[in-house]
C-alpha atoms as one frame of an Amber mdcrd trajectory, in Angstrom:
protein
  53.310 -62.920 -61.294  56.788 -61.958 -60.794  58.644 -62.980 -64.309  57.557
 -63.002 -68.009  56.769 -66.363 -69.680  55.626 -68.056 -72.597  54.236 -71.255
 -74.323  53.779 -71.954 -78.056  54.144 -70.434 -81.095  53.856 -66.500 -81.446
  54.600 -64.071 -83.952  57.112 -61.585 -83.902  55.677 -58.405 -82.469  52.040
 -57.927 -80.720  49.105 -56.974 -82.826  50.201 -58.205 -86.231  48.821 -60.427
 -88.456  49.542 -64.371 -86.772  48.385 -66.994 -89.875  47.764 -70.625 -89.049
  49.480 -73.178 -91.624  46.919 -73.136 -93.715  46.504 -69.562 -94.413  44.084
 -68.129 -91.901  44.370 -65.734 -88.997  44.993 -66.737 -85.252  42.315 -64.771
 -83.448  44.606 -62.601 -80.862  43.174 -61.509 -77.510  44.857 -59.377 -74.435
  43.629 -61.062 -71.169  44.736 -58.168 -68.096  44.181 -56.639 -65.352  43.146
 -53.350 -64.016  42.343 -51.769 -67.483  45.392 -52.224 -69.082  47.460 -50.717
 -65.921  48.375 -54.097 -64.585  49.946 -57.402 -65.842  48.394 -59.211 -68.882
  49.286 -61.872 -71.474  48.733 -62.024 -75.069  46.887 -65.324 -76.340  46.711
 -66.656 -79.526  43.351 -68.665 -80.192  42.367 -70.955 -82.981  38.829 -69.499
 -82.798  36.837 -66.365 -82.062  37.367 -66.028 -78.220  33.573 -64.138 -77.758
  31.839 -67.376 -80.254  29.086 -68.624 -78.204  26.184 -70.627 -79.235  24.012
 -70.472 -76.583  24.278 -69.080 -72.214  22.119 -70.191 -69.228  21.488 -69.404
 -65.788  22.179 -72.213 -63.397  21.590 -70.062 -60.367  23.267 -67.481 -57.215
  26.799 -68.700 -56.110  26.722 -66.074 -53.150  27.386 -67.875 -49.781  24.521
 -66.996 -47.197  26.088 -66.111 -43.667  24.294 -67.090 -39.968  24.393 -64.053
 -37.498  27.283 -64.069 -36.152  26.198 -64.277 -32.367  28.624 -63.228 -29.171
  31.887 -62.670 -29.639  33.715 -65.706 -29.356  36.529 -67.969 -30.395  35.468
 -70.715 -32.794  36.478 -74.039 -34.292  35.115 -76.341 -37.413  36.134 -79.426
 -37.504  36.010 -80.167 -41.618  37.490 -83.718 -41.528  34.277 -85.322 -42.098
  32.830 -82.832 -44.520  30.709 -84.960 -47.015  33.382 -85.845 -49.916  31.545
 -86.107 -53.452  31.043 -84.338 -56.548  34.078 -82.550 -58.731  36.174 -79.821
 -57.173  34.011 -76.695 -58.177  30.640 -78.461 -56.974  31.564 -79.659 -53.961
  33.523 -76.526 -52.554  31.531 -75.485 -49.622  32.195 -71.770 -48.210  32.935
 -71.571 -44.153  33.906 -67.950 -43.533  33.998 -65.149 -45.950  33.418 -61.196
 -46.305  33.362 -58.687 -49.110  37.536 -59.124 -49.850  37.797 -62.936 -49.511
  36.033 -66.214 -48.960  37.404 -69.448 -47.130  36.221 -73.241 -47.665  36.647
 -76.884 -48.416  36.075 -79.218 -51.313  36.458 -83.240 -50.763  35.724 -84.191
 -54.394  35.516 -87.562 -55.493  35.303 -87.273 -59.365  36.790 -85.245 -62.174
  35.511 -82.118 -63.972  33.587 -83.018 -66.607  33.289 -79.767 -67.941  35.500
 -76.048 -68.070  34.910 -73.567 -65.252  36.080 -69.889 -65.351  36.038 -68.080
 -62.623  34.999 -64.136 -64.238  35.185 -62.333 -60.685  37.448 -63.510 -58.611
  41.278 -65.093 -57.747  41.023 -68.379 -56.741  44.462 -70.460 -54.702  43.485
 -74.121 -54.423  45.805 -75.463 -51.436  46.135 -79.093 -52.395  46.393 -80.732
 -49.116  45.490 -84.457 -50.103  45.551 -85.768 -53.706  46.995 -85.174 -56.716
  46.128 -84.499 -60.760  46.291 -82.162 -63.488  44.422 -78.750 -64.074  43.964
 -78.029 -67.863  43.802 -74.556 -68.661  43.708 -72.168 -71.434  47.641 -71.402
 -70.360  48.504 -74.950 -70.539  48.495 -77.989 -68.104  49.773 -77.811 -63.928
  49.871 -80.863 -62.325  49.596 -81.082 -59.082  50.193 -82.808 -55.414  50.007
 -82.900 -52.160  50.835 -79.257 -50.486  50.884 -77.176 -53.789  48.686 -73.727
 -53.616  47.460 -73.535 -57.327  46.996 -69.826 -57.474  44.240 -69.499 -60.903
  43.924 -65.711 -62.029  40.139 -64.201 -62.921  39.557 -64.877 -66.306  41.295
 -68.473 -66.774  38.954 -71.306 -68.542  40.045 -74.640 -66.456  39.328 -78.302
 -65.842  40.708 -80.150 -63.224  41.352 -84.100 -64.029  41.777 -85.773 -60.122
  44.018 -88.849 -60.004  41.800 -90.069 -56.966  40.030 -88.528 -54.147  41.118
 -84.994 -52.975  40.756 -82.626 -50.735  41.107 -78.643 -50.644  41.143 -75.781
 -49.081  40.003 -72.982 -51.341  40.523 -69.240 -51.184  38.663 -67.313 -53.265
  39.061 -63.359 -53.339  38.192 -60.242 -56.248  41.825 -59.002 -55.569  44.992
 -60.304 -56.981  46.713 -63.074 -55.162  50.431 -62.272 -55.112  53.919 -62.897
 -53.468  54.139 -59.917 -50.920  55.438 -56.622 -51.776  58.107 -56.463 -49.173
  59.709 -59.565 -50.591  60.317 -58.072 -54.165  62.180 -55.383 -56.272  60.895
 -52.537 -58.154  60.889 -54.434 -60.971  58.915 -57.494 -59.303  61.882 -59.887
 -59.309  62.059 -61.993 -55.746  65.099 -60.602 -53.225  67.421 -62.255 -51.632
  65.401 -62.849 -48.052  62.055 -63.714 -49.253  61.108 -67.539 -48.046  60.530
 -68.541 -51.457  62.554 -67.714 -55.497  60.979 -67.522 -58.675  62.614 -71.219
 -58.733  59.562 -72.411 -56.834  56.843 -71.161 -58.442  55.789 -73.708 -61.440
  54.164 -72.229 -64.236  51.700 -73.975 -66.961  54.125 -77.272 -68.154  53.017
 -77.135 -71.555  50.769 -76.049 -73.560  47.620 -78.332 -74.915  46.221 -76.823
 -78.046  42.609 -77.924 -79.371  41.573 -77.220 -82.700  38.984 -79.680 -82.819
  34.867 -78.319 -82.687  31.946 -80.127 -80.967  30.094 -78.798 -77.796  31.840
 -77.941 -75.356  30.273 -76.629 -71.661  32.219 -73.836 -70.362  30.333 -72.603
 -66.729  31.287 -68.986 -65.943  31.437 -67.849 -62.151  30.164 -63.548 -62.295
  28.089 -61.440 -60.629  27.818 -63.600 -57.875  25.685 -66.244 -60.147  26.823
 -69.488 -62.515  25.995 -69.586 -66.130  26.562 -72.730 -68.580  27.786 -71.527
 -72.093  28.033 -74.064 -74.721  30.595 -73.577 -77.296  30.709 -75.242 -80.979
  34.425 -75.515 -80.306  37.281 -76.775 -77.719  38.374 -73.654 -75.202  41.891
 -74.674 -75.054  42.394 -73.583 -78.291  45.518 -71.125 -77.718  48.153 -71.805
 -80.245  50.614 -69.278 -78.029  50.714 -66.639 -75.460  52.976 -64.835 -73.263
  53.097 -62.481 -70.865  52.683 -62.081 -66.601  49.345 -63.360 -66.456  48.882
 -66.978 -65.629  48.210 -69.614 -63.322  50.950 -71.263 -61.237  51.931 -73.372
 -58.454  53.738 -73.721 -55.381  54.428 -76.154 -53.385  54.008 -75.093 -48.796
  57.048 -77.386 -48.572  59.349 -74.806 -50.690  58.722 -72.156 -48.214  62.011
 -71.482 -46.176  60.823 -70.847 -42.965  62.223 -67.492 -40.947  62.948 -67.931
 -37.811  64.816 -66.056 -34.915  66.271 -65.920 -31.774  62.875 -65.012 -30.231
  59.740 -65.860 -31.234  59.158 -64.807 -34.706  55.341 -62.908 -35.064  53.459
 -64.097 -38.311  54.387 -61.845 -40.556  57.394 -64.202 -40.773  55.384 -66.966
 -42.270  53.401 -64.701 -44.709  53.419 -66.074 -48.373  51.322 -64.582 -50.371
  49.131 -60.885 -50.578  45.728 -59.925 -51.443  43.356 -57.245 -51.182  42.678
 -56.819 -47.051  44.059 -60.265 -46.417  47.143 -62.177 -46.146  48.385 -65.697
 -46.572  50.621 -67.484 -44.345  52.277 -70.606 -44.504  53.138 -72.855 -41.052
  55.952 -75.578 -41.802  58.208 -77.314 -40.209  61.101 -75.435 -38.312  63.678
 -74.856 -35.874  62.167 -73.359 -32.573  63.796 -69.961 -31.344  67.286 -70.218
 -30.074  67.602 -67.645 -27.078  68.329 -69.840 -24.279  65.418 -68.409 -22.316
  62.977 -68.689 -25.348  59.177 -69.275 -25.172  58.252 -71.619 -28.549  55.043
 -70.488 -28.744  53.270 -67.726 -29.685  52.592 -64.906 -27.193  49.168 -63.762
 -26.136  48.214 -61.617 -28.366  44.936 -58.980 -29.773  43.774 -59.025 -33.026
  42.586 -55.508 -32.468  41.851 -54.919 -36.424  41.942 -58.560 -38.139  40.822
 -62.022 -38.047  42.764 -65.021 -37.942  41.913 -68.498 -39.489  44.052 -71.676
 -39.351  43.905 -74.525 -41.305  45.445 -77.168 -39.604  46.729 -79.855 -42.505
  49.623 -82.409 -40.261  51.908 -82.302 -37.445  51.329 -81.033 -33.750  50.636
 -77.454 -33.736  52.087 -76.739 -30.738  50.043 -74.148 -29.337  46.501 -75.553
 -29.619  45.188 -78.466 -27.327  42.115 -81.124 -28.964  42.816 -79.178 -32.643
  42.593 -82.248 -34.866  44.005 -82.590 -38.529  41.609 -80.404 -40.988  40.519
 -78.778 -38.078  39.424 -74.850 -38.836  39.780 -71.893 -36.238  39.070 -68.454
 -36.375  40.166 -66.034 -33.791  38.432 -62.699 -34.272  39.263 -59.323 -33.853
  38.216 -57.922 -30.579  39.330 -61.194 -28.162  42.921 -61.497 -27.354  44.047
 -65.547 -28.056  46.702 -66.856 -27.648  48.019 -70.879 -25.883  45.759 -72.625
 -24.115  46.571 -73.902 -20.132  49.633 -76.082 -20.265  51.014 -75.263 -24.199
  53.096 -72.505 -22.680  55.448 -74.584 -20.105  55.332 -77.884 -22.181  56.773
 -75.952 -25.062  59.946 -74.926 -23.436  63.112 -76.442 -24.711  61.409 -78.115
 -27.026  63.894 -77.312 -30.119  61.412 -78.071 -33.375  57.711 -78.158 -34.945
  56.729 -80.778 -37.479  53.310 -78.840 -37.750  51.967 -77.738 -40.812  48.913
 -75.450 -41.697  47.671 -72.343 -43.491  46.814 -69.290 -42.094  44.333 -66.098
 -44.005  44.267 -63.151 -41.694  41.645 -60.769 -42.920  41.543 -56.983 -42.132
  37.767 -56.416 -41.831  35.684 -59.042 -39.614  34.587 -62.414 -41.244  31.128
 -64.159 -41.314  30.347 -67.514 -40.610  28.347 -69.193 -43.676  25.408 -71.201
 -42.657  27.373 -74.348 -44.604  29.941 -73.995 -41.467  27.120 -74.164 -38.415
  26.745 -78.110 -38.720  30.643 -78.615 -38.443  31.169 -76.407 -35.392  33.609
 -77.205 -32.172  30.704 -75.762 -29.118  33.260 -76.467 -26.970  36.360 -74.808
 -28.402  35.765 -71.365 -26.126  35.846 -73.299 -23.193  39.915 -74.882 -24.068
  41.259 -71.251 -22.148  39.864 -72.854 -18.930  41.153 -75.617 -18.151  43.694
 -76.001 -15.211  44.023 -73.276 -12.508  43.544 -69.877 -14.964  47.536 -68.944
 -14.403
């Protein structure tokens, strides 16, 4: 995160004695990154952070991948992915490699217990529902179009106001607003598509002092363990610090646009390790009076590219449907299909909206994704007359 924040009560300088009103210590912990070389906060817990009573195995999380076959274009269509479950359980990984992973979740109920992811970053794009995630950092809510970015490391439960649905990136690397758009000293400059004014940090903060048992299931080493604890994990009296969930909402992203076609790198929102995140809204079309709308034909000679399509008409793509999934790998040029290129001229807007990861090493297709497939997507280049 770009700024410093803080929630709660904390006492005057780090690593000092913290007493509770009646007498006893607040158990201090430093939550970071990249052994103490990157950002961290300082929490303040009620309890012991390491108190456990008792840890099980509940089995591998790894996604298992199909061979990937001839090189080809593909397409998912996810809109009738089976909805059920809570948001952790019924996530199901499409595409992934060793940098990121890319999926859906359609739950239909709330958490009833804490998750923490332990190895990776995790941005939940909210495109339908709404609710509140719970953390140890305090309480997001949430609605249609926010990206809930959750750092490694951050006990949450997510409380769903109805049925929702997701798409999930998950990735070992930090999930950040791109370098290009800020300072030396992280702050946001003046032509990045987004401020620090968008980005929501925890509300407020929802201290627990209360014991019981409490599950807490722990996402490492590519496998799920349940811990039980004799005591509430949102017990954090105060932190602050860089480190911390937050939100932001695909609508707050100012769009870039230019005389000419603008390539994606104009849309890109956020960074992580050998990927990028883009963000698709609605926008002005180019302005030259000889402009194409579209995109250009073009080679992803070292990358992938997946699109989630979420509303509008994206202009370039014929029989793409809403929640559709595409992924246009490296090695096969793509680009509009027959017909997108001359209908698009003049045309002076886009209402469409959709998320793009483009990946630096190749993806694979998880077995989860073969029963969704498009067969028929390849074919969409050859329609018409081959011009």
């Amino acid at each position: 995160m770009p700024f410093y924040y803080r929630l709660g009560e904390l006492p005057r300088k780090r690593h000092v004695q913290f007493r509770k009103p009646d007498g006893g210590l607040y158990r201090e912990e430093v939550m970071g990154l990249d052994g103490f070389s990157g950002i961290e906060s300082i929490l303040y817990h009620h309890f012991l952070p390491p108190r456990l009573v008792r840890s099980e195995e509940l089995g591998p999380t790894r996604a298992e991948y199909a061979p990937f076959g001839p090189l080809r274009h593909r397409a998912y269509a996810t809109a009738d992915v089976p909805a059920g479950g809570d948001p952790v359980t019924a996530r199901r990984v499409l595409l992934g490699n060793a940098d990121v992973t890319l999926g859906v979740s359609r739950p239909s109920q709330s958490m009833g217990y804490f998750y923490r992811n332990a190895q990776a970053y995790e941005v939940w794009f909210a495109h339908e529902g709404s609710g509140v995630v719970h953390t140890q950092f305090g309480r997001l809510t949430f609605g249609p179009g926010d990206y809930l970015v959750i750092p490694y490391g951050t006990t949450w439960r997510m409380d769903l106001d109805g049925p929702a649905r997701f798409f999930v990136i998950e990735s070992p690397s930090q999930i950040e607003p791109p370098r290009r758009y800020r300072n030396e000293f992280g702050q946001l400059l003046e032509h990045a598509p987004y401020c620090e004014r968008d980005l929501r940090p925890p509300e407020a903060l929802e201290t627990h002092a209360e014991r019981g048992e409490f599950e807490v299931r722990v996402k490492v080493r590519d496998t799920m363990t349940r811990h039980i604890l004799d005591h509430h994990p949102l017990d954090v009296a105060g932190w602050d610090g860089y480190l911390y969930p937050w939100a932001f909402n695909i609508h707050d992203y100012m769009p870039i646009t230019g005389k000419v076609h603008q390539p994606p790198p104009a849309h890109q929102t956020f960074q992580g390790g050998n990927f990028v995140v883009c963000s698709f809204v609605p926008r002005l079309y180019d302005y030259h009076p000889q402009a194409i709308p579209v995109p250009y034909n073009h080679s992803n000679v070292n990358s992938d590219e997946v699109i989630y399509y979420c509303d509008g008409n994206f202009m370039s793509r014929k029989e793409i449907q809403q929640y559709d999934i595409t992924l246009h790998p490296s090695g096969l040029p793509h680009g509009p299909q027959p017909g997108v290129t001359e209908a698009a001229i003049g045309v002076k807007e886009t209402q469409e909206l959709a998320v793009m990861v483009d990946t630096f090493h190749p993806l694979q297709v998880a077995l989860a994704a073969l029963e969704f497939e498009k067969a028929d997507y390849q074919a969409s280049w050859l329609e018409g007359d081959g011009m």
